[in-house]
C-alpha positions in Angstrom: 21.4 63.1 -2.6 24.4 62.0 -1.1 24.8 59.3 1.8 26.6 60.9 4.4 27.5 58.7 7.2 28.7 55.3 4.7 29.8 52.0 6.0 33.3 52.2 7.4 35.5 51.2 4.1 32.6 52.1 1.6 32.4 54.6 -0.7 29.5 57.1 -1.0 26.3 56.4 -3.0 24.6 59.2 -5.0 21.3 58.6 -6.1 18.4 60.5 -7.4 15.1 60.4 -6.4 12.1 61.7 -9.1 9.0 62.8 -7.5 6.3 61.9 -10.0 3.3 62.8 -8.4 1.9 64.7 -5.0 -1.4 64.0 -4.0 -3.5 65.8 -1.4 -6.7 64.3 0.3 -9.3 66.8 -0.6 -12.9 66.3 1.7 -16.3 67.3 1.0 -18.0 70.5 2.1 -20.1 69.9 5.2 -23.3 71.0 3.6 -27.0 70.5 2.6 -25.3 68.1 -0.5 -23.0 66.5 1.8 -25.5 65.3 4.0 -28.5 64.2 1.3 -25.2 61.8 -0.6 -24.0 60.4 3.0 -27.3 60.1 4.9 -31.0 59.8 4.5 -31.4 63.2 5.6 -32.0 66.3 3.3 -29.8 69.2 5.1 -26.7 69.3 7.1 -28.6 70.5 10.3 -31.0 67.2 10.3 -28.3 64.8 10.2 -26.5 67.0 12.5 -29.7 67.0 14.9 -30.2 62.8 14.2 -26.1 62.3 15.4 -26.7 64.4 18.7 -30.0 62.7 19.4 -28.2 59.4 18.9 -25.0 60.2 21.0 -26.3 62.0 23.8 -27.2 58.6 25.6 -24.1 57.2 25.5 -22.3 60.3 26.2 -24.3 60.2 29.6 -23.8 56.7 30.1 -20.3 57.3 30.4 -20.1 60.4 32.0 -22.3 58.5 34.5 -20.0 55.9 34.7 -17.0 58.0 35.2 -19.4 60.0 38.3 -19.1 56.5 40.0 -15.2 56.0 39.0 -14.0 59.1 40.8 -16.5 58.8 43.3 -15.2 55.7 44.4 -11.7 56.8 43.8 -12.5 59.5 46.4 -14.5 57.4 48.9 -11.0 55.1 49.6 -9.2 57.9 49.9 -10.4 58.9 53.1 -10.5 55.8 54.0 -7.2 55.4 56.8 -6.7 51.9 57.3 -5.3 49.5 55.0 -7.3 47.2 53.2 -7.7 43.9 54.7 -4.7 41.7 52.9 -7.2 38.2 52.1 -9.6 40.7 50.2 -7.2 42.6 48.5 -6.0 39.2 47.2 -9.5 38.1 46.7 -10.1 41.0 44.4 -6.6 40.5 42.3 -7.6 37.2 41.2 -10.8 38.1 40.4 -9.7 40.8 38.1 -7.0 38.3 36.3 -9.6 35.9 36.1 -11.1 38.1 34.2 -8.9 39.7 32.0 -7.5 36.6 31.2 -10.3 34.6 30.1 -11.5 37.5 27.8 -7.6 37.6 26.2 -7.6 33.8 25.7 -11.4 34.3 24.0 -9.5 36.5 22.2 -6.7 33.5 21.3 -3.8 35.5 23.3 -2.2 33.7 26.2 -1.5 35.7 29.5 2.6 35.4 28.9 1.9 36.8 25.5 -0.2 40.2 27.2 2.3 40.0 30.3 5.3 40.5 27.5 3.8 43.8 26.2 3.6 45.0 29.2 5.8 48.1 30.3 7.7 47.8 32.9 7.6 43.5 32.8 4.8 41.1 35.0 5.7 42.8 38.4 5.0 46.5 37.5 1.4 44.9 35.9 0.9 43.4 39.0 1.8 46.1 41.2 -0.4 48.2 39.4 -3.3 46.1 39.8 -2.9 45.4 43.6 -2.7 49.2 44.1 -6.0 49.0 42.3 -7.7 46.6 44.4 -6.5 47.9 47.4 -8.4 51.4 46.8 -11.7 49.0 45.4 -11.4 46.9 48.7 -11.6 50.4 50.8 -14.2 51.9 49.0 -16.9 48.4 49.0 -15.9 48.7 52.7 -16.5 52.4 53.2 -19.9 51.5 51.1 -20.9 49.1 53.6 -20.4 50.9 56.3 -22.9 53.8 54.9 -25.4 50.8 54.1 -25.7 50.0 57.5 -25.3 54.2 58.8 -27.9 55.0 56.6 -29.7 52.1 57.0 -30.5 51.2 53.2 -31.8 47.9 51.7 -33.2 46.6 48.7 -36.9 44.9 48.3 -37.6 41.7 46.9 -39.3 43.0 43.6 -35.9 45.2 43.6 -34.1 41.4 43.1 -36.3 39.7 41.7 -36.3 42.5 38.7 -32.5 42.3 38.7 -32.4 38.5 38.6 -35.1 38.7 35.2 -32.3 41.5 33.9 -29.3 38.9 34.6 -31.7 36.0 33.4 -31.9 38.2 29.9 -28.3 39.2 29.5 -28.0 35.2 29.8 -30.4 34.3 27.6 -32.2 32.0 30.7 -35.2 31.8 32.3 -35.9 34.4 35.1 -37.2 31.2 36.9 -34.3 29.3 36.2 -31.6 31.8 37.1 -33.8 32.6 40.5 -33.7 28.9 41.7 -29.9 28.6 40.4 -29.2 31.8 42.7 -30.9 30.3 45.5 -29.3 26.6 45.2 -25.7 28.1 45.2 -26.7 31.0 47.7 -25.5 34.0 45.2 -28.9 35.1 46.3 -27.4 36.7 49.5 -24.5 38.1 47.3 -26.8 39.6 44.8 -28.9 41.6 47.7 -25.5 42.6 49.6 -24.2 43.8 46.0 -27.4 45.7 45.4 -27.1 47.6 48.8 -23.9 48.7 48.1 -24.6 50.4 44.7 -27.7 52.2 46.9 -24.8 52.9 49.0 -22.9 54.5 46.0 -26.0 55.9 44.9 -27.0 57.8 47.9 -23.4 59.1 48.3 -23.5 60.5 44.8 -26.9 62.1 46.0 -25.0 64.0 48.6 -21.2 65.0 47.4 -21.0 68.2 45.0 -20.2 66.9 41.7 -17.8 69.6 40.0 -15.5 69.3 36.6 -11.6 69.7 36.5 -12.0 73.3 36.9 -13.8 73.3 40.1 -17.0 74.4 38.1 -20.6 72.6 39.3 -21.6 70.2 37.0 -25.3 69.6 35.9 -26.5 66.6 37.7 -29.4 66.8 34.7 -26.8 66.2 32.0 -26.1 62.5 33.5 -29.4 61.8 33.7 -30.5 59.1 31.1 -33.1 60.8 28.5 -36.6 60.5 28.4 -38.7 58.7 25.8 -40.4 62.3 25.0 -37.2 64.5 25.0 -36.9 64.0 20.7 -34.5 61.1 20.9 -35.4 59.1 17.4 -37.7 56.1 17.6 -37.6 53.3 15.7 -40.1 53.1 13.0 -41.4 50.2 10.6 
């Protein structure tokens, strides 16, 4: 080969380059012998079978998730007037607050993030006050169905959250209750609850349809029962 663009004032180089060797990844057969080296399982179709059972829950989880997303995306659409400027600020810091502590857990500082970012600081900024802006008018639109519809939340409702915060914590149920109470989250908790019956009961009602337009299943984002052949564990 010959270099053909040289230095200005250089001569050009010939070399020669020797290909010794060409190697091509080469994977195994799906198959009955596949699956009895890689897995516990005798034939192709049981591990197959086992990796279905074992995803389908999460796949759920996040279409489920993603349900709630677009719903919520939709919901402040609709919604006319701008969101009030004290939450949307409210909600901003809360979300860098966030981010941030879980990037300097991490060990990166927010100048370092900020420096990948496309665009610079402002653009990441702008981008995430657009985003609280649309999450400010959909909690509001959400409160305004809790108190249309009417909708609450009983006190074995909380007190069954609080035990599931209390886990997540590692704390006493006890302890996390009278915590709540002393710093009056309690009321915060209750009002948050609402609002996901809120989301809840909107879900209920809108037609849930993919990017095609087609109806979707509501069954499929339904979490699986214990008795629909989802593996157990076993001692």
């Amino acid at each position: 080969f010959t270099a053909d663009h040289p230095t200005e004032g250089e001569e050009p180089i010939d070399f020669k380059v020797t290909v010794s060797e060409v190697r091509e990844k080469s994977l195994p057969d799906l198959d009955d012998e596949f699956a009895a080296e890689a897995s516990e399982f005798e034939t192709l179709d049981e591990l197959r079978s086992d990796l279905r059972a074992r995803l389908t829950p999460f796949k759920r989880a996040q279409s489920a998730v993603q349900v709630r997303a677009k719903t919520s995306e939709a919901l402040a659409e609709l919604v006319e007037e701008d969101a009030p400027q004290v939450l949307v600020d409210q909600d901003v810091q809360h979300r860098l607050d966030e981010l941030f502590g879980r990037l300097q857990a991490q060990g990166i500082s927010p100048d370092q993030y900020l420096g990948t970012i496309e665009g610079g600081p402002q653009a990441f900024l702008d981008e995430m006050r657009a985003g609280s802006a649309r999450a400010v008018k959909a909690n509001l639109a959400l409160r305004a169905i809790v108190v249309e519809q009417d909708l609450d939340v009983t006190q074995d409702e909380i007190d069954a959250q609080v035990e599931l915060i209390a886990r997540q914590a590692g704390e006493k149920p006890a302890r996390v209750h009278k915590e709540f109470e002393r710093t009056g989250q309690m009321a915060a908790l209750r009002s948050e609850m609402k609002i996901q019956r809120a989301m809840d009961w909107l879900i209920e009602q809108v037609e849930l349809v993919d990017e095609d337009g087609n109806a979707i299943d509501r069954t499929l984002l339904e979490p699986p029962s214990d008795d629909d052949g989802s593996p157990e564990d076993t001692e």
